[in-house]
C-alpha positions in Angstrom: -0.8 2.2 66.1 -3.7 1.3 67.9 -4.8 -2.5 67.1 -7.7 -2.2 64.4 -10.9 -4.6 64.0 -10.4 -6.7 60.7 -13.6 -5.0 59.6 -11.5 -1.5 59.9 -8.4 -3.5 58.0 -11.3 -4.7 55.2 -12.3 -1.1 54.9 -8.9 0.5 54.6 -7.4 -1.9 52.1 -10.8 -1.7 50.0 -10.2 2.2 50.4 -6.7 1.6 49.0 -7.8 -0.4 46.3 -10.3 2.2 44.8 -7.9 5.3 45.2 -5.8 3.1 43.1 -7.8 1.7 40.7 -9.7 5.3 40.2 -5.6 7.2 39.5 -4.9 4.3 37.0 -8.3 4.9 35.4 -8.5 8.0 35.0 -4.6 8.1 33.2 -5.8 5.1 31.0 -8.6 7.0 30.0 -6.9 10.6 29.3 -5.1 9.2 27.0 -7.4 8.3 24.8 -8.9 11.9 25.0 -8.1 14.7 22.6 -10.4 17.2 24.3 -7.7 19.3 26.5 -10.3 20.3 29.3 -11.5 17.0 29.7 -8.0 15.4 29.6 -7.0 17.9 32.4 -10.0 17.0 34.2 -8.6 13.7 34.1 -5.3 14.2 35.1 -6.2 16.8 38.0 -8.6 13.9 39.2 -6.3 11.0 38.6 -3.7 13.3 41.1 -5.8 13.5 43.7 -6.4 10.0 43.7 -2.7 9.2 43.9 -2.3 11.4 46.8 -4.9 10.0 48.6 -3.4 6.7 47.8 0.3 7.9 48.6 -0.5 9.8 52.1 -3.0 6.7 53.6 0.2 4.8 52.4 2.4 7.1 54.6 0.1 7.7 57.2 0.1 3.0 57.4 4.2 3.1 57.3 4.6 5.4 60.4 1.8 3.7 62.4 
């Protein structure tokens, strides 16, 4: 990997820390929702999150 900046470090691990925090929200909160749309909503959001989280995570391990 090429060397980053510690501003591009700052900005990757705050990026890591909101696609985390925004997947664990979003299951916290569907599970206090009985409306099915809205829970999916939640769930379908909360996935994408993790992904985002899991492939940057990936992407950092191969570098």
């Amino acid at each position: 990997m090429a060397n980053i900046t510690g501003k591009e470090l700052a900005a990757i691990s705050d990026l890591l820390n909101y696609e985390q925090a925004a997947y664990k929200n979003c299951a916290s909160i569907s599970q206090n929702i009985t409306d099915r749309k809205v829970k999916q909503m939640l769930k379908t959001t909360g996935e994408s999150h993790k992904k985002r989280f899991d492939d940057l995570m990936s992407f950092l391990s191969k570098e």
